[in-house]
C-alpha positions in Angstrom: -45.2 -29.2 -44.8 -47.6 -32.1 -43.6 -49.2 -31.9 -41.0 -48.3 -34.0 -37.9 -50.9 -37.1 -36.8 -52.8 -35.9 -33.7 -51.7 -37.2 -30.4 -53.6 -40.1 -29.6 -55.5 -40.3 -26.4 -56.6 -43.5 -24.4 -59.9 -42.1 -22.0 -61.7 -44.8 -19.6 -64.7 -44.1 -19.0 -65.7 -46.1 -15.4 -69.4 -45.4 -16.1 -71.9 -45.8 -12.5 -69.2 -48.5 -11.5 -66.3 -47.8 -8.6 -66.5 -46.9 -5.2 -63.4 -44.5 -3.1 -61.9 -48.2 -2.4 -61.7 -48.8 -6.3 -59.2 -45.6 -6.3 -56.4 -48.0 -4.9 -56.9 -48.9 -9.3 -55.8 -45.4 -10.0 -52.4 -45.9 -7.7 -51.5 -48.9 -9.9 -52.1 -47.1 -13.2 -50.2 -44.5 -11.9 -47.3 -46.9 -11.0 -47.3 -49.0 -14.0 -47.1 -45.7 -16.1 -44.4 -44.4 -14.1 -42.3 -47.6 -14.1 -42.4 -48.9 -17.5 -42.2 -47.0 -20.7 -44.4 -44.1 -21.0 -46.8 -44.4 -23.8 -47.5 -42.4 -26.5 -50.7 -41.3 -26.0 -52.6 -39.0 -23.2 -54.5 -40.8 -20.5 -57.8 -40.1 -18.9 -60.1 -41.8 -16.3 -63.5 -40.4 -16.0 -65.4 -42.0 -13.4 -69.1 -41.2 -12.0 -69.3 -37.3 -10.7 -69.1 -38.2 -6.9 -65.7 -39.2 -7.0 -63.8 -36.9 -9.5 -62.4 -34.9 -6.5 -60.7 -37.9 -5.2 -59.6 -39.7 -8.4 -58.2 -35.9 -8.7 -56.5 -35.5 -5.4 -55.6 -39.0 -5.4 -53.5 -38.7 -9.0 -51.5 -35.6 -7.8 -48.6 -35.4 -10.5 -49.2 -38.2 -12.2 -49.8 -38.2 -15.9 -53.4 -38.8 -16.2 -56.2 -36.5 -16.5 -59.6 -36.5 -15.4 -62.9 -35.9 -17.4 -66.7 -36.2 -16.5 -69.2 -38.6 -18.0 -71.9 -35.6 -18.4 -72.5 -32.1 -17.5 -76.1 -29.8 -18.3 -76.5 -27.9 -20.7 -77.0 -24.8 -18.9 -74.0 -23.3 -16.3 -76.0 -23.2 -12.9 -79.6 -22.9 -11.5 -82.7 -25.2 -10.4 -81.5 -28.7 -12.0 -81.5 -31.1 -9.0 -79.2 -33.8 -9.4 -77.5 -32.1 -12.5 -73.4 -31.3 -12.6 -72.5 -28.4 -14.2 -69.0 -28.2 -16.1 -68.2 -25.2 -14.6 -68.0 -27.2 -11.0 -66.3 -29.9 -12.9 -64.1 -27.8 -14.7 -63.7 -25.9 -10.9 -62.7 -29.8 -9.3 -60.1 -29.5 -11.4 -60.8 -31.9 -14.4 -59.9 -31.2 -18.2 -63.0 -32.3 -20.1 -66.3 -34.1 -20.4 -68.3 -36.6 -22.3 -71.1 -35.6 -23.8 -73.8 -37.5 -25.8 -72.8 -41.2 -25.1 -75.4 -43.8 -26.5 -76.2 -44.8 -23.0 -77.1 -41.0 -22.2 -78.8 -41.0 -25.7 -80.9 -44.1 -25.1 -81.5 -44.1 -21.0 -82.1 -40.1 -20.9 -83.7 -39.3 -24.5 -80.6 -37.0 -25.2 -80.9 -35.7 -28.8 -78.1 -34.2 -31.0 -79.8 -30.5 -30.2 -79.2 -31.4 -26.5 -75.5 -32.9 -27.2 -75.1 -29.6 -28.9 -76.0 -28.1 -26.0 -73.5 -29.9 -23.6 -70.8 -29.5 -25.5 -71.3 -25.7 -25.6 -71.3 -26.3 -22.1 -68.4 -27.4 -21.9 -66.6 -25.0 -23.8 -68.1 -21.8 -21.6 -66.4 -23.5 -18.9 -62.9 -24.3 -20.7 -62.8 -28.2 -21.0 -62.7 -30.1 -23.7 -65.9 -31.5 -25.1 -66.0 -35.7 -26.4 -68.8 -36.1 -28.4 -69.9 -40.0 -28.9 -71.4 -40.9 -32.4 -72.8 -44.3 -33.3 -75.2 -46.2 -35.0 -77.5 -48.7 -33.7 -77.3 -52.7 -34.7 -80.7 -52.1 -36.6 -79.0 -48.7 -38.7 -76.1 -50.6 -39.2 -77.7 -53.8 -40.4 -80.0 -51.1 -43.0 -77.1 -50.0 -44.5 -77.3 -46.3 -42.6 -74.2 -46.6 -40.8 -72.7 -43.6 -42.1 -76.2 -41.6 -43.0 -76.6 -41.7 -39.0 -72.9 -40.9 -38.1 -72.8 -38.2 -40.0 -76.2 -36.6 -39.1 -74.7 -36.7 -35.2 -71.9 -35.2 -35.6 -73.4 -32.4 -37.9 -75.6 -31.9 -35.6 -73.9 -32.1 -31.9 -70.5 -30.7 -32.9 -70.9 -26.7 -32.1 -69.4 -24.1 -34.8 -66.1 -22.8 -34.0 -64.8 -25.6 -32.4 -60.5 -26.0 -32.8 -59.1 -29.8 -32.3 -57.9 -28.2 -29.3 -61.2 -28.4 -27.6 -63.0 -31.0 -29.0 -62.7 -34.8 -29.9 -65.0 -37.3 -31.6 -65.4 -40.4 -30.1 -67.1 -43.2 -32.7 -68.7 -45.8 -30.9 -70.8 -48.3 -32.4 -73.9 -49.1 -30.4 -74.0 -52.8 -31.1 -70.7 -53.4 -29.7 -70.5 -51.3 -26.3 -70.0 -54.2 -23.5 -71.0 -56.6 -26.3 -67.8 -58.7 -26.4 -68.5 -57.8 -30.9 -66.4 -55.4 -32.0 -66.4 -54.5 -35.9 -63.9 -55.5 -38.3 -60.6 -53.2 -38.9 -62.5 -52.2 -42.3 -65.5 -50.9 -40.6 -64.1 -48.8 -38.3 -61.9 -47.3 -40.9 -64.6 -46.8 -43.0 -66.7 -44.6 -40.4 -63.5 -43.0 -38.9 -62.7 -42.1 -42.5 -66.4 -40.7 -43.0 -66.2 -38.6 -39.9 -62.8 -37.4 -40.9 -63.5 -35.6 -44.2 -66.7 -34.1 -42.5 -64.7 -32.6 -40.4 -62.4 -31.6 -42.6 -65.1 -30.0 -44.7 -66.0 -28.0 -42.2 -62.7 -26.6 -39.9 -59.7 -26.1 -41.0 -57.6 -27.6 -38.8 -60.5 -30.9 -39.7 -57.1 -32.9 -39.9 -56.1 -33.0 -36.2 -59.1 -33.7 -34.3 -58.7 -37.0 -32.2 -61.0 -39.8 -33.3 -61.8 -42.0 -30.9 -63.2 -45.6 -31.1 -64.9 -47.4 -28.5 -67.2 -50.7 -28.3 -65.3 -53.9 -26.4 -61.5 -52.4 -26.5 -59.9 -55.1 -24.5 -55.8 -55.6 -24.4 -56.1 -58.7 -26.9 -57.4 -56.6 -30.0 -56.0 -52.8 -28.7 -53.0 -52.9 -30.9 -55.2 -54.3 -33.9 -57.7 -51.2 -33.6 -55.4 -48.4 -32.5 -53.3 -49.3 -35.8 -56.6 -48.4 -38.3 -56.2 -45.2 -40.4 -57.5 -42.4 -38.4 -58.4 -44.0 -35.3 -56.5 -41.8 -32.6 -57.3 -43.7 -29.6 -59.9 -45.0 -27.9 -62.5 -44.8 -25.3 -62.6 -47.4 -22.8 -65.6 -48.9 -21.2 -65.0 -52.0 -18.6 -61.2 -52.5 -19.8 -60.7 -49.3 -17.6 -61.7 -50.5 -14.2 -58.7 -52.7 -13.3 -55.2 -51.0 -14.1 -53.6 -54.5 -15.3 -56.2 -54.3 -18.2 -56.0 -50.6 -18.9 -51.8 -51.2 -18.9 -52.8 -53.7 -21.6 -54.8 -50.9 -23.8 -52.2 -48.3 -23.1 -48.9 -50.6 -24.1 -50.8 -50.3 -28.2 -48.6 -47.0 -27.8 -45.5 -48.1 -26.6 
């Protein structure tokens, strides 16, 4: 019997953008989902730490969960200004990114630290997203796949189930860039990163594989239709509910 395509899943992530006013977003996305067709795909919002409680509170029923951006690597203690995932776990959200290229690049995370997060995350139940993604530079060398497949060997924990864990593939180059690779290319490394895992879980065949770099409305259909992409994760699109509508409808 073959096995069933995972569920796809649409995540925005707001980055250090919104304010409790820009929650009034959330109502429409809400409404919009609960008055037209409802796609076929899970949706997240994860917006910056201070507000999860509210964008929590503020969805109620409503079919969308809530992640973090980031959590430390360790479960409590002396980390001023840290967020642990067992508070955001405790807030009521379902999982956390960890290792985005802006984290990577603006903090110095490395794949041992990644590793670390994600761990993290699953001590405190959520699920982990782990971001991959090669720089212009790597790509341009030809290393695309070399550097793709180094991160996720080396941030993806042992034991992990596609329950618990997805793999988001974002290209650095084309994060807020307006570029966005060709259908080819992001088949290519989606492929790549889907025999890896294969090769090393057995369930390898259902873990969610998410693109990200410049989703917009206009080219959403276009990328969620490439062989093993399984949804994506949303940068600016996210923001405003008429443009995240636009993402979402790929899966009506």
């Amino acid at each position: 019997m073959q096995a069933q395509d995972p569920r796809p899943l649409v995540a925005g992530n707001w980055k250090m953008n919104g304010l409790l006013s820009s929650l009034e977003e959330v109502d429409k996305l809400a409404a919009g989902i609960a008055n037209g067709a409802r796609p076929a795909c899970d949706v997240m919002l994860c917006p910056p730490a201070p507000l999860l409680l509210a964008m929590r509170e503020r969805i109620g029923e409503a079919a969308i969960a809530v992640g973090a951006q980031d959590c430390h690597m360790q479960d409590s203690g002396a980390h001023t200004g840290d967020v642990s995932a067992a508070l955001i776990a405790d807030l009521g959200c379902t999982a956390v990114i960890v290792g985005h290229s802006e984290r990577r690049t603006d903090h110095g995370e490395t794949d041992a630290m990644v590793l670390a997060k994600a761990l993290s995350a699953h001590r405190a139940e959520l699920t982990a997203i782990v971001c991959v993604g090669e720089t212009e530079a790597e790509r341009d060398a030809g290393k695309a796949l070399e550097i793709v497949g180094h991160q996720v060997a080396s941030s993806v924990p042992d034991g992990v189930t596609a329950a618990n864990l997805v793999v988001a593939y974002e290209p650095v180059w084309a994060i807020g860039t307006g570029r966005t690779p060709t259908a080819e290319e992001i088949g290519e490394v989606h492929s790549f990163i889907r025999r890896q895992l294969m090769d090393r879980f057995s369930d390898g065949e259902q873990f969610r594989l998410l693109y990200g770099g410049s989703v917009k409305p206009a080219n959403a259909a276009e990328l969620m239709a490439v062989s093993n992409v399984d949804g994506a994760l949303v940068g600016g699109a996210s923001l405003k509910a008429e443009d995240f509508l636009g993402i979402l409808a790929a899966y009506r």
